[in-house]
C-alpha positions in Angstrom: -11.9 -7.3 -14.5 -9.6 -7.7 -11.6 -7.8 -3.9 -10.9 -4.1 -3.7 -11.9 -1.3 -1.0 -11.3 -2.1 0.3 -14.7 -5.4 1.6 -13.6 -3.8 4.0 -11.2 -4.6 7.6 -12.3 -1.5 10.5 -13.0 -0.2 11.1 -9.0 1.9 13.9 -10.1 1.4 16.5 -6.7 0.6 13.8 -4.8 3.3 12.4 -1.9 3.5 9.5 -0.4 5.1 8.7 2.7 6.3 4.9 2.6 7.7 3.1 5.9 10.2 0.4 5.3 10.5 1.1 1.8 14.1 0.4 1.2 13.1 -3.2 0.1 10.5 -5.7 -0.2 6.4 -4.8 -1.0 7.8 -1.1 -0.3 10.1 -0.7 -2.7 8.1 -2.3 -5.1 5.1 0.3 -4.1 7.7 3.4 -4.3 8.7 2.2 -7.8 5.3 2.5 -9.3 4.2 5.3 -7.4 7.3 7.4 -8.9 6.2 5.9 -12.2 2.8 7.4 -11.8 4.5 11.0 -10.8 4.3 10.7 -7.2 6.7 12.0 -5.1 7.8 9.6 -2.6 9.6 10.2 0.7 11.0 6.5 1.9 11.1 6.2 5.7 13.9 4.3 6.4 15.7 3.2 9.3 19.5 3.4 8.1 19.0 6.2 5.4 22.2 5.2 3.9 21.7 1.7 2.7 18.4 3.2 1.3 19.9 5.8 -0.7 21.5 3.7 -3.5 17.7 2.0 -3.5 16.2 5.6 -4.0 18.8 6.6 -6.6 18.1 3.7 -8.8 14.4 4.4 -8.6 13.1 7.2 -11.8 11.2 9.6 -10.4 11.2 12.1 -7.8 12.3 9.7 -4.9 13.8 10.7 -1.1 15.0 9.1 1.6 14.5 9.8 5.7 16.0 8.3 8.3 13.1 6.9 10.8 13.6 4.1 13.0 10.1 2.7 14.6 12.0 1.1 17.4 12.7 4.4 18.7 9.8 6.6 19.6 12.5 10.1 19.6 13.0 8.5 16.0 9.8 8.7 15.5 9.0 12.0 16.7 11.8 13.8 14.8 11.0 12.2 11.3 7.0 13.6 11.7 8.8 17.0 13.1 10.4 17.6 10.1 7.8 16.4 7.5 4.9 19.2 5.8 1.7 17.9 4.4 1.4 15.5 1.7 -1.2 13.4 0.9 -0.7 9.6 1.6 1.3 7.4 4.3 1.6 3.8 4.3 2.5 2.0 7.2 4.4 -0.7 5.3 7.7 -1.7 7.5 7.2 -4.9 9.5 9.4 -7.7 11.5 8.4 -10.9 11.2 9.2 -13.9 13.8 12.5 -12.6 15.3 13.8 -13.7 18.2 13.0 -11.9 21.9 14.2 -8.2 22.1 12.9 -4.9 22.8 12.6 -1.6 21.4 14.5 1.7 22.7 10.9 1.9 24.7 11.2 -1.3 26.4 8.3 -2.5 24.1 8.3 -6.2 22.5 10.0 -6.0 19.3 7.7 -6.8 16.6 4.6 -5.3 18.5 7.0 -2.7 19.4 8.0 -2.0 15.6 5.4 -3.4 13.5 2.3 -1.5 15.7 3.3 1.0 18.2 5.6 2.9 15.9 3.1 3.2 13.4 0.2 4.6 15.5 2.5 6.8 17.2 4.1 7.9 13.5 0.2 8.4 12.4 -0.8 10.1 15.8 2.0 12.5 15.3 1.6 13.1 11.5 -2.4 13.0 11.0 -2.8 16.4 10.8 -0.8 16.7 7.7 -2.3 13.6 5.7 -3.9 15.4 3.3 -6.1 12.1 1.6 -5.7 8.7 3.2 -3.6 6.3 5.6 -2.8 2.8 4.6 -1.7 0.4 7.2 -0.3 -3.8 6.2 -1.4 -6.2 7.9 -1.3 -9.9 7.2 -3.4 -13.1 6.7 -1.2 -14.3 10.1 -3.3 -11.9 12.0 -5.3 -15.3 11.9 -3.1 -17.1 14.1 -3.4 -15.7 17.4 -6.4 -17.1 19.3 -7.0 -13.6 21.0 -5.3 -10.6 21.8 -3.6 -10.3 25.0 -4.8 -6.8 25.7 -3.6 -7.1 29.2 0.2 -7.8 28.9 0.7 -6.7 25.0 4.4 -6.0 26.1 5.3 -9.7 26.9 5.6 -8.8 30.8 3.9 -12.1 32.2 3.8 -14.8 29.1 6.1 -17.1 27.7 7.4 -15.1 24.2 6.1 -16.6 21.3 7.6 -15.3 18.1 4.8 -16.6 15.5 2.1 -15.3 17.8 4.0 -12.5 18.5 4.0 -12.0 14.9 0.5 -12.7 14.5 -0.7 -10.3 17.6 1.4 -7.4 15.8 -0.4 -7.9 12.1 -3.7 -8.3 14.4 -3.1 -4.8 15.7 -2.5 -3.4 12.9 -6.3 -4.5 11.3 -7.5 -3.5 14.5 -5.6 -0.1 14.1 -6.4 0.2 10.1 -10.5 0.1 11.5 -10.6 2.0 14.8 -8.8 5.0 12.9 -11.4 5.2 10.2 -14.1 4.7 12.5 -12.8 7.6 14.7 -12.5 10.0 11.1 -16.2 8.8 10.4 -16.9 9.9 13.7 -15.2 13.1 13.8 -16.9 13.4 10.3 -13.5 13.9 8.4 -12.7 13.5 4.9 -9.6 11.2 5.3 -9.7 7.8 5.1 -8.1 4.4 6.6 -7.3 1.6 4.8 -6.5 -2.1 6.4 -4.6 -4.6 3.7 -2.8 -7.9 3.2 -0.4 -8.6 0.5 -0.4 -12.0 0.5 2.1 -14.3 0.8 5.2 -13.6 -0.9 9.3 -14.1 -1.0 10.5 -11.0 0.5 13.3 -10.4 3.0 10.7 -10.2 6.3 11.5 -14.8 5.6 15.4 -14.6 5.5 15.8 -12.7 9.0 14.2 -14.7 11.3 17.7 -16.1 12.6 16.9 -19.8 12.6 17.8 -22.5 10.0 14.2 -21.9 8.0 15.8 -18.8 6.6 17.7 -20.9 4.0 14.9 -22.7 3.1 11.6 -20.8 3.4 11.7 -18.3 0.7 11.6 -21.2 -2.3 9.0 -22.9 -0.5 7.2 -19.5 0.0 7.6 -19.1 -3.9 6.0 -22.2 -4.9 2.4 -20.8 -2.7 2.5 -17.4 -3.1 3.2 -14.9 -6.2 5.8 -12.1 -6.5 6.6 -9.1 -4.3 5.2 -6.6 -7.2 2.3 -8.4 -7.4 2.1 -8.5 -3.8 2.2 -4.8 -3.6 -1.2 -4.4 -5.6 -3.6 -4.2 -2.3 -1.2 -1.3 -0.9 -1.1 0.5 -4.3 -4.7 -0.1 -4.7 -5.5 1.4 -1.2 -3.3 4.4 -1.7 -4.7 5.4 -5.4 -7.9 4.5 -5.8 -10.6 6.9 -5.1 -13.6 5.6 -4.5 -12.0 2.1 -2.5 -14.6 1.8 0.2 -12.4 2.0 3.4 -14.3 -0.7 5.6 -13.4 -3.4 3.5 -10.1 -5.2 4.2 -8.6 -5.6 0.8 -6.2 -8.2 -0.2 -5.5 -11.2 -2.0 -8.1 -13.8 -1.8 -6.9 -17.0 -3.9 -4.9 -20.4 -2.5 -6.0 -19.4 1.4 -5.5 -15.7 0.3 -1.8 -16.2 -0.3 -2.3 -14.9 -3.8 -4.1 -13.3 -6.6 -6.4 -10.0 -7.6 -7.0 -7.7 -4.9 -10.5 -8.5 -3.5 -12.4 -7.9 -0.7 -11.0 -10.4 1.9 -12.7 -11.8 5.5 -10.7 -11.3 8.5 -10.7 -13.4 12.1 -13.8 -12.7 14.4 -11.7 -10.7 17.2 -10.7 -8.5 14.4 -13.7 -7.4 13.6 -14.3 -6.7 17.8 -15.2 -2.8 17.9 -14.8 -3.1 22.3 -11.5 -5.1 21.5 -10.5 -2.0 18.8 -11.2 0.5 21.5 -9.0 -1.2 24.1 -6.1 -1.8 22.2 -6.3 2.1 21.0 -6.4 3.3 24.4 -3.8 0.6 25.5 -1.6 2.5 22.4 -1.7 5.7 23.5 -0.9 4.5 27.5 2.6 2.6 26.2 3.6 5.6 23.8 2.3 8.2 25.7 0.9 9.6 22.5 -3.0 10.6 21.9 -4.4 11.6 18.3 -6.5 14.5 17.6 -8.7 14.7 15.4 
């Protein structure tokens, strides 16, 4: 029988920390975690259009400000946060145009994949249970992984394969972390996970005509942003998830459907390729884990 939100045990004394989750697969993940008697801190880059959001959520919801294009953003949010038990790397860019961070680093590489390893880096010692980062089934559209010029210094900027390189670094990420707890022979766990396909915001901001039009389209393929949510909800909650499987949808080209254990592109699954872009990670942000 294919897992649903309903199976999630009581999370009251649990917290969740939620990037991005002022709209979208993160809002719809804070909602049923604060059904379930989570607390949930929202990590959210203008605090004040996520506040109404939070209010109108039951439960014991708050809202931080925490921009991931700005590493001192980045570093004040984890300075000011205790232990709690789950965070979920959830806010993403998709296909914008050229621009970079308040680092200098390519936007959605910048954003969707530095931020979050330096936000985990800086907050792993407090994660009491797991970490759960999204990645996407566009990670499948880059034919490799530039590990030499990740920042868009000597190639023509691509925003779909900028796009895909970001959601390939953060199944890369999701892998190398849990293989580094194994190693360290930690209890915590790291989860790697696709929602699908699915009508959210990430297709109405990409600033060229096929924001009018994609999100219907996107309708007709994939299945709703709750539903959507399930892998990350199922990743956060359940106990005994095994994390070396990259769960996800796995029905109409894995656009939609149960959560499932899902295959993932050959340099993915690279453990040299892992290494390199972790070291490469902690070169550009300047910030190393310990474990």
């Amino acid at each position: 029988m294919a897992w649903k939100p309903t199976d999630i045990a009581d999370q009251s004394g649990r917290t969740f920390v939620i990037t991005g989750a002022n709209g979208g697969l993160g809002a719809e993940t804070t909602k049923v975690l604060a059904s379930k008697g989570a607390t949930v801190i929202m990590a959210c880059r203008n605090a004040s259009k996520a506040q109404p959001i939070a209010d109108a959520i039951p439960g014991d919801v708050r809202v931080a400000a925490l921009d991931l294009a700005d590493l001192a953003s980045v570093r004040e949010f984890a300075s000011q946060q205790g232990e709690f038990d789950v965070l979920i790397n959830n806010a993403g860019l998709m296909n914008i145009p050229f621009s970079r961070t308040a680092d200098g680093f390519e936007t959605q590489f910048g954003v969707n994949h530095l931020g979050h390893f330096a936000l985990t880096a800086l907050l792993l010692d407090r994660v009491r249970d797991r970490v759960v980062s999204i990645a996407s089934i566009a990670h499948k559209q880059t034919p490799k992984l530039w590990i030499d010029d990740l920042n868009y210094e000597n190639r023509r900027y691509q925003r779909n394969l900028a796009y895909a390189q970001a959601k390939l670094a953060n199944l890369m990420f999701g892998r190398e972390l849990q293989r580094r707890l194994t190693e360290a022979a930690s209890t915590k766990k790291s989860y790697a996970v696709h929602p699908g396909v699915s009508a959210t915001d990430l297709f109405a901001r990409t600033e060229t005509p096929l924001d009018k039009i994609s999100k219907p389209f996107i309708k007709l393929i994939g299945h709703a942003p709750h539903k959507a949510a399930h892998s990350t909800l199922f990743a956060a909650t359940e106990p005994d998830a095994d994390p070396t499987v990259y769960w996800g949808p796995n029905r109409l080209m894995q656009s939609q459907g149960p959560v499932e254990a899902c295959p993932s592109s050959k340099i993915s699954r690279d453990p040299e390729l892992q290494r390199r872009l972790w070291e490469e990670s902690e070169r550009m942000t300047g910030i190393s884990f310990k474990f």
